[in-house]
Residue, then its C-alpha position, 0 to 999 in steps of 0.5 A: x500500500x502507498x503512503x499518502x504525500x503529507x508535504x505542503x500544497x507548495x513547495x519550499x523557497x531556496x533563497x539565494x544565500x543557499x538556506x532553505x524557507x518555508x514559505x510562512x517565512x518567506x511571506x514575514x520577509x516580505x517588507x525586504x520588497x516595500x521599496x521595490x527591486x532594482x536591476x543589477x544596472x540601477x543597483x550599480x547607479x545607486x551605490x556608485x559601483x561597478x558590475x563586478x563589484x555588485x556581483x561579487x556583493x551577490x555572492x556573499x552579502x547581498x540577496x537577490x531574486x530572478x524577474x522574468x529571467x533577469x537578476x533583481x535587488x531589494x532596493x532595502x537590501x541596499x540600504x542596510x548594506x550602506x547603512x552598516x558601513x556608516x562611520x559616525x565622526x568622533x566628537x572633540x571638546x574645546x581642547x581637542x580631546x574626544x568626548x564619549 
């Protein structure tokens, strides 16, 4: 006798960063696409880099998703990724001396 198929209706997402998500949640990541997609050239214009540096990016840090074929990046994703290399400027006091 065959055993009934108990998997889900849909199958699981397999992300880019090569981890596994069921689809409950991969709906809570939803707000990663508030601000939309961007292609891999309007990526390149908005971080002021080049191809193979966002490529590079795509590899390691930066999530990505195919569109009718063609690469796309969460424009939050871009934002985060410049917002961790901020550097917040040391505050002097009159003497020159760095303020905590």
């Amino acid at each position: 006798m065959k055993t009934r198929d108990t998997s889900p209706a849909r199958p699981e997402r397999r992300l880019r960063d090569h981890g596994v998500v069921s689809n409950a949640q991969a709906v809570r990541n939803d707000d990663i696409f508030a601000d939309g997609l961007l292609s891999v050239q309007e990526a390149c214009l908005w971080l002021r880099c080049k191809k193979t540096a966002l490529y590079k990016l795509m590899k390691t840090t930066v999530p990505w998703t195919r569109v009718a074929g063609r690469r796309k990046i969460p424009k939050r994703a871009l934002v985060d990724l410049a917002a961790v290399g901020l550097v917040r400027p040391r505050r002097r006091g009159a003497d020159g001396a760095d303020i905590s």
